[in-house]
Steps between C-alpha positions, in 0.01 A plus 500: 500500500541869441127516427401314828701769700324774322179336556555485897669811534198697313300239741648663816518855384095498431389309819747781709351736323180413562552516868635892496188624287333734771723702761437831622694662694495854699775623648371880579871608431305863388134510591245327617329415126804338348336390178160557296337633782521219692579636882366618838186700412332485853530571882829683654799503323817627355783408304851463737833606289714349798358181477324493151193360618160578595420627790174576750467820619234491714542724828283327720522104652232262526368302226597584111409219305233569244502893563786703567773210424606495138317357187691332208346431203536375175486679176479418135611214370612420806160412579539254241832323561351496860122332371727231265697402815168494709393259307775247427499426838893541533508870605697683833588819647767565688591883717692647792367699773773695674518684815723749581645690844558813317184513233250263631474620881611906432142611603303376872753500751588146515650282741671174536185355654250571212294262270466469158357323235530471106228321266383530157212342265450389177158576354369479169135481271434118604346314755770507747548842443677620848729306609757601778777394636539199312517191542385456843382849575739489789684853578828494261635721704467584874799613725641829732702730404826528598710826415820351460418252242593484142209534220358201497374340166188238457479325193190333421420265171141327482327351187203668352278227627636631832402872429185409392571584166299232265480325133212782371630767693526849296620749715720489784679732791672456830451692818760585745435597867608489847364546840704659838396693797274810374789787535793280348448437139725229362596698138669164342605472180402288157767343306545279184164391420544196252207304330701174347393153354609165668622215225310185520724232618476344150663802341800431709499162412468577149811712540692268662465202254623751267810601709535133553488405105749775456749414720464107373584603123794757618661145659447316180675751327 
């Protein structure tokens, strides 16, 4: 009996395990390249102590995305981890976009009534390539401003598929951007960037007959 527990709690231990092998996470908590020179590398940034985070910089409005709004990209092995969960089929990101009364409107005079917009693209070496504002290309973002609201936080999780991120996919980035009336630049900020893998529901099953078994033979006892 002591055998069969080991058996299904080594059973259990592997298949969890299994499910947890890829997760990056950046949390900018001190720049904007947190590890292995994987970071923004393009368009108008800066790092922001206050709010550890990324954050564009850009001084004038209009449209950023693909140009002046930052560029995140992958470095090595990241690359990697990101081209194995490309093509298991079982990859997702997940990020925040934050704006702020005090550090996202401090530049273009704005008022109450004014428009803004946030968006942001994955791209990558395959045939989708582009891909923006996932998954129905819809704007992810799109309200006024109002001066005497708290930050507000988006959160956003797609799938690769979603991203356009494929199975034979080598290289990978994602674009961030937003779009306002031409003197009112919307300087939001980038937050907690994770790349994870979802468990196929047989790996929770697997799991659970071995919680099951467990608890069975702890009755018997």
């Amino acid at each position: 009996m002591k055998t069969l527990k080991t058996l299904f709690s080594i059973t259990a231990a592997l298949s969890l395990g299994a499910a947890a092998q890829a997760d990056l996470l950046y949390t900018f908590d001190a720049d904007a390249a947190p590890i292995n020179g994987a970071g923004f590398n393009g368009g108008t940034f800066a790092w922001n102590s206050t709010y550890q985070a990324v954050q564009y910089t850009g001084t004038a409005g209009g449209w950023t995305m693909g140009g002046a709004g930052p560029k995140f990209e992958f470095g090595w092995p990241e690359q990697v981890t990101m081209q194995g969960l490309a093509n298991g089929g079982l990859g997702r990101i997940s990020f925040d976009l934050i704006v702020s009364a005090t550090q996202t409107f401090n530049v273009g005079g704005w008022e109450d009534w004014n428009w803004y917009q946030l968006h942001f693209a994955g791209n990558s070496d395959g045939t989708q390539g582009w891909t923006q504002d996932p998954p129905s290309g819809a704007n992810p973002v799109n309200t006024n401003y109002h001066p005497t609201d708290p930050d507000l936080t988006w959160h956003f999780d797609f799938s690769f598929a979603e991203m356009g991120w494929q199975p034979g996919d080598t290289w990978f980035q994602v674009f961030f951007g937003a779009n306002s009336d031409s003197a009112k630049p919307v300087q939001f900020l980038i937050d907690n960037i994770r790349i994870y893998e979802v468990p196929e529901p047989g790996t929770f099953a697997l799991a659970g007959l071995g919680a099951a078994v467990l608890l069975i033979l702890r009755r018997r006892r």
